[in-house]
N, C-alpha and C positions, 0 to 999 in steps of 0.2 A: 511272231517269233521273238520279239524284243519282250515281251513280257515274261515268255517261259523261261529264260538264261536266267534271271535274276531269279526266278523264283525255284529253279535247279540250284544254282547259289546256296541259296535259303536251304533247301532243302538237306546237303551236303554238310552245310557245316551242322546241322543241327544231331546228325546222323553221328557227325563225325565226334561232336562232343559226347553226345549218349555212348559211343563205342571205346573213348578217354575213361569212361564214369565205369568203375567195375563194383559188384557188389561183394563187398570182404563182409565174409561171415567171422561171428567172433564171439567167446566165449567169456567171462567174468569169472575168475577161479580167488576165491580166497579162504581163509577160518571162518566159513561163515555160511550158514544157510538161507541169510534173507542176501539173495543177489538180484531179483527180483528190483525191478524200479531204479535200475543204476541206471543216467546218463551219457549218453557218447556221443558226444558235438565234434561235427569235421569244420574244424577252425577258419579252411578255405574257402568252405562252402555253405557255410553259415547254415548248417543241415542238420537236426539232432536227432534219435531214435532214444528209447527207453527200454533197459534189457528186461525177457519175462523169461518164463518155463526155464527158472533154473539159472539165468544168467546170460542168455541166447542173446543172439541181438547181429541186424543185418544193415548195413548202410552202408552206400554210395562213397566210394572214396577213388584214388587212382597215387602210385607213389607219390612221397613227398609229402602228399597233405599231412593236416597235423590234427591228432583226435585227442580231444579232452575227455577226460573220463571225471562224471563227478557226482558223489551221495553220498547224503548226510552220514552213512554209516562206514562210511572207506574214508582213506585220503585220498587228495588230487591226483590226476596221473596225467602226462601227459607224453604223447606216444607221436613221433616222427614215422610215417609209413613206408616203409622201403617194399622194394621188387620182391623179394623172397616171401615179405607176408601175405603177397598175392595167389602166392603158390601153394601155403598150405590149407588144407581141407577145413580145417579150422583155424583160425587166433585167435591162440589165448591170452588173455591179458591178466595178468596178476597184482591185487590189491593187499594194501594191508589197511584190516580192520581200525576204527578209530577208536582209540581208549580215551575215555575222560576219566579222570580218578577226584575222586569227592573227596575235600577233607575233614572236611565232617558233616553228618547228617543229622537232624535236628527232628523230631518227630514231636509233630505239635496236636495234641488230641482236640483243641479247641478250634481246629482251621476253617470251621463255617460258623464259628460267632464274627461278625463283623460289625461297624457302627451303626450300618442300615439295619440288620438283623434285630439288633438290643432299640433300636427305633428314635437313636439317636440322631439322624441326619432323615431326611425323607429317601425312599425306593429309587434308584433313576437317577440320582441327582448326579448332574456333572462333574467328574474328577477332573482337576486340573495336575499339573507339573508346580515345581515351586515356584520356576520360571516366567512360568502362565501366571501363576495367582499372583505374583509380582505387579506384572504387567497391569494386569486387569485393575488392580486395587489404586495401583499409581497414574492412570492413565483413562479408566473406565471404559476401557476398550477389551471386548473379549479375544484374548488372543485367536482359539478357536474359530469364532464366528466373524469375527471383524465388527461387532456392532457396539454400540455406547449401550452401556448398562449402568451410568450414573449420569448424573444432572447437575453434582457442586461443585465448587471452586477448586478444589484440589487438583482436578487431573488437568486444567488448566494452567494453574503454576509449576505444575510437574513436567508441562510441555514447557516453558518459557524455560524454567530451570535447568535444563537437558537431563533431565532422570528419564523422562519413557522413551527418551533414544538411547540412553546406558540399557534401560532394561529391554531394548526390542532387541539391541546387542546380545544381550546376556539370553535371552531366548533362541538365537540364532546359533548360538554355542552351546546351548543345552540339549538343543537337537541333532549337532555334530556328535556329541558327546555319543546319545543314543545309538544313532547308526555306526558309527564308532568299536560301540558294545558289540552290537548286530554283529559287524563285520568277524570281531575278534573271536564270535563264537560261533560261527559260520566256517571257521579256518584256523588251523593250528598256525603255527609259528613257522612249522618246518615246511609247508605248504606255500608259503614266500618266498623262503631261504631255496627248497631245494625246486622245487617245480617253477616258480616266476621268476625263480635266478634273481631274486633282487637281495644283494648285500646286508647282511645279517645287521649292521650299524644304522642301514639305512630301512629298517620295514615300519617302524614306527614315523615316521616320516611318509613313505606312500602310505599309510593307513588315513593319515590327516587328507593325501592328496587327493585318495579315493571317495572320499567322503563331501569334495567341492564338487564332485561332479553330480549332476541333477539327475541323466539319466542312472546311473547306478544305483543311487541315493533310493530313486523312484522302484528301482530290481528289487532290490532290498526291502523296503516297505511292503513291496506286494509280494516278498518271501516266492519270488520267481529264480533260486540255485541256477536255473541253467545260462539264464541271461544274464543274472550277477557274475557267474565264472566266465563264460565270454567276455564280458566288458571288462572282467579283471584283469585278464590276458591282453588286452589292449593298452586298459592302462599302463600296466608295466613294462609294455615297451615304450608307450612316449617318457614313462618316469625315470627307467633305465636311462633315455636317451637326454631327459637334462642331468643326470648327473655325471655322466660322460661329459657334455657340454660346460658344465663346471668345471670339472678336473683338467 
């Protein structure tokens, strides 16, 4: 009899959260016929669905939670669930489309001669960064691979001299830079300001801060939207909360 209480327990609460957990149906309405492939992360529950047929899309939520909505072809959204959205047959959620506007477009008719092509460099050959080729030249250390590709004097004195510690610096920056780019073309402006609530003076700033952190860094690289916007939403609340702590 001592075994079965505990596992009536068990049984109870697990009953009892599934019966917390309701399934809110919900719709993606915007200018736009590709709704297809949109994301909706329950922020509480670390739970995501991908809307099809139109915009559809079903997940697990209960008041309160918070759903992020996020693709490449909308702006961010982000939605507090209250009691009443529980109740309607559908929720819709309304996006606006994202414009990028080109300032000028450049039409190059020659864009598959390149150096490999004309047979100037060999097929394959390793691109480096300027950063890299820096590196590599001053140091004989391939940034890339980590290995010695030379054998003279030079990247020797370039160690004693502190140049291949300036230049592993200035690589270290160059790849901020990068993910940096990533991030700001990943996200409008307005998409900090109005959805992360983070102060119009201060978004170039979380941008730098976003960019120290490894896992994001690592989102980012692997061009994984749904976990880069989750981890962004976090960031900006610790970032929010040191500048509060400043102030």
């Amino acid at each position: 009899m001592k075994r079965i209480f505990p596992l009536f327990l068990l049984l109870f609460s697990v009953t009892s959260w599934s019966q917390s957990q309701t399934v809110l149906k919900g719709k993606i309405m915007a200018n736009s016929t590709d709704l297809d492939g949109v994301h909706v992360i329950n922020k509480n529950t670390e739970k995501a669905v991908v809307t099809e047929n139109g915009g559809y899309f079903a997940i697990h939520a209960q008041p309160n939670d918070t759903l992020i909505i996020s693709a490449v072809q909308f702006k961010g959204k982000k939605i507090k669930l209250e009691e009443k959205d529980f109740k309607e047959t559908v929720f819709y959620i309304k996006l606006e489309v994202m414009v990028r506007q080109l300032s000028e477009v450049v039409i190059n008719p020659y864009g598959k001669i390149t150096s490999e092509s004309l047979g100037l460099v060999p097929r394959g050959q390793k691109k480096y960064t300027p950063a890299e080729r820096k590196l590599k030249t001053a140091s004989g250390v391939d940034a890339q691979l980590g290995l010695s590709s030379s054998a003279s004097l030079d990247p020797l004195l370039n160690w004693f001299s502190g140049r291949t510690l300036m230049l592993k610096k200035e690589l270290e920056v160059e790849k901020k830079e990068v993910f940096r780019s990533r991030l700001e073309g990943m996200y409008e402006e307005d998409y900090f300001v109005n959805t992360l609530k983070i102060p119009e003076e201060y978004v170039q700033g979380f941008i730098f801060y976003t960019v120290e952190n490894e896992r994001f860094t690592a989102a980012i690289k692997a061009k994984n939207k749904t976990l880069a916007t989750f981890l962004l939403n976090e960031l900006a609340v610790q970032y929010k909360k040191i500048i509060t702590d400043e102030k």
